[in-house]
C-alpha positions in Angstrom: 14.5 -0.1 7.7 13.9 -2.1 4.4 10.6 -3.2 5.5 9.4 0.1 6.1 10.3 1.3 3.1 8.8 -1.8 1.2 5.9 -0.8 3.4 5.5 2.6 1.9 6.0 1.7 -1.2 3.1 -0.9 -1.5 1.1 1.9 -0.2 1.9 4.2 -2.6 1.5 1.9 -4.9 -1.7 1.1 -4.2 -3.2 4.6 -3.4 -1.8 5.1 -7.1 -4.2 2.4 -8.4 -7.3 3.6 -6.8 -6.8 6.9 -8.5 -5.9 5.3 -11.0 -9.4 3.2 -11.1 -11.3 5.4 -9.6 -14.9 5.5 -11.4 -15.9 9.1 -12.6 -18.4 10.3 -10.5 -20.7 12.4 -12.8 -22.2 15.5 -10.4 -26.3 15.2 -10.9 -28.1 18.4 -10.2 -31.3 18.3 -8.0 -33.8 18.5 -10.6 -32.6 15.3 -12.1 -32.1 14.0 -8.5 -36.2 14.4 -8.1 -37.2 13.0 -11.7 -35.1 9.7 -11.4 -36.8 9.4 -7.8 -40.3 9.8 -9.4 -39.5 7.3 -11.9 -38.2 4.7 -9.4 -41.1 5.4 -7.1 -43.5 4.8 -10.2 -42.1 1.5 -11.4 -41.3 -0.4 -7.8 -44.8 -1.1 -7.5 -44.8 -3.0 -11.4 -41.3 -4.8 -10.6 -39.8 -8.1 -9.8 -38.3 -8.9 -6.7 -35.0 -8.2 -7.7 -35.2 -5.1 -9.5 -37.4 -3.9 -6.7 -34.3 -4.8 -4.6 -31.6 -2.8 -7.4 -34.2 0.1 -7.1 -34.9 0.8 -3.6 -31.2 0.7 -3.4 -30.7 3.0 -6.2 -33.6 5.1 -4.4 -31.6 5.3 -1.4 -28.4 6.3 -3.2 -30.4 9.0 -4.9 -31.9 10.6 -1.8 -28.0 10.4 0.3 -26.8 11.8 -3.1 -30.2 14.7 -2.6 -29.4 15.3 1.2 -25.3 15.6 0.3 -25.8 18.1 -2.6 -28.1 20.1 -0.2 -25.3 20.3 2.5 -23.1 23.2 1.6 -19.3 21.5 2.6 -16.5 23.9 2.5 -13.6 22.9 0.7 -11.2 23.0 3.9 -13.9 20.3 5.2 -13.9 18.4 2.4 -9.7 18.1 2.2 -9.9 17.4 5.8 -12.0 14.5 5.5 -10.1 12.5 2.2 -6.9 13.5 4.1 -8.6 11.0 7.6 -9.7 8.8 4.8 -6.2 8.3 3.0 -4.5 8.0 6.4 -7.2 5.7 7.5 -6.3 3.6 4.2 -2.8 3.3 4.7 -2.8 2.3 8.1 -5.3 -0.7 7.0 -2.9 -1.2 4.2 0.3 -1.3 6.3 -1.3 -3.6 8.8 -2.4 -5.6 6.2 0.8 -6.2 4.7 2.7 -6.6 8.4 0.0 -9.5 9.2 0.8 -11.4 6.0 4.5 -10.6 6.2 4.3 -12.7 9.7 2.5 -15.0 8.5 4.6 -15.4 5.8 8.0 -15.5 8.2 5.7 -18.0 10.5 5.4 -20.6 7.4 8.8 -20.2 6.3 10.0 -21.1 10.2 7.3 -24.3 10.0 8.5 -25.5 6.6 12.4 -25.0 8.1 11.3 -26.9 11.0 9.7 -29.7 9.4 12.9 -30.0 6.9 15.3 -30.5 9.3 13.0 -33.2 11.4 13.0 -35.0 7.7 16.9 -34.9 7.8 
């Protein structure tokens, strides 16, 4: 029963810090969507190898970000879907945190055990 408390917890407490951190996420209309995909598409050609790899990714981003804010999503949709995420995040979390309580209670056992062969 402690456990699953001390379980909940750690999830709360991290959920808490991802809001917490979470980076603001300025809302870019189309237009400027288009003009920062003109200017990518105008300086790949003139770039290094690297930027050229920073840019097509950016490029990418830009035209998901283009596709997304063409997709009307209603707002019951949209709780629906950070609700599965959130859930899908605790469960990782909780399994997370049984795997390296085991392996935690394993060691303990193995340290225990190779104590009282020393004795």
């Amino acid at each position: 029963m402690a456990l699953g408390r001390a379980e909940a917890t750690a999830v709360r407490h991290y959920l808490e810090a991802l809001e917490a951190t979470k980076p603001s996420r300025r809302l870019r209309s189309p237009e400027r969507l288009h003009q920062r995909i003109d200017v990518i598409k105008i300086r790949l050609p003139e770039v290094g190898p690297l930027e050229r790899l920073q840019l097509t990714q950016e490029l990418l981003d830009l035209e998901q970000a283009l596709r997304l804010a063409n997709e009307p999503v209603d707002q019951k949709t949209r709780e629906s879907l950070q609700k599965s995420v959130q859930l899908a995040i605790e469960i990782t979390t909780k399994s997370q945190e049984a795997n390296a309580t085991h392996e935690a209670e394993r060691s303990e056992e193995h340290t225990s055990e190779l104590q009282s062969l020393r004795s």
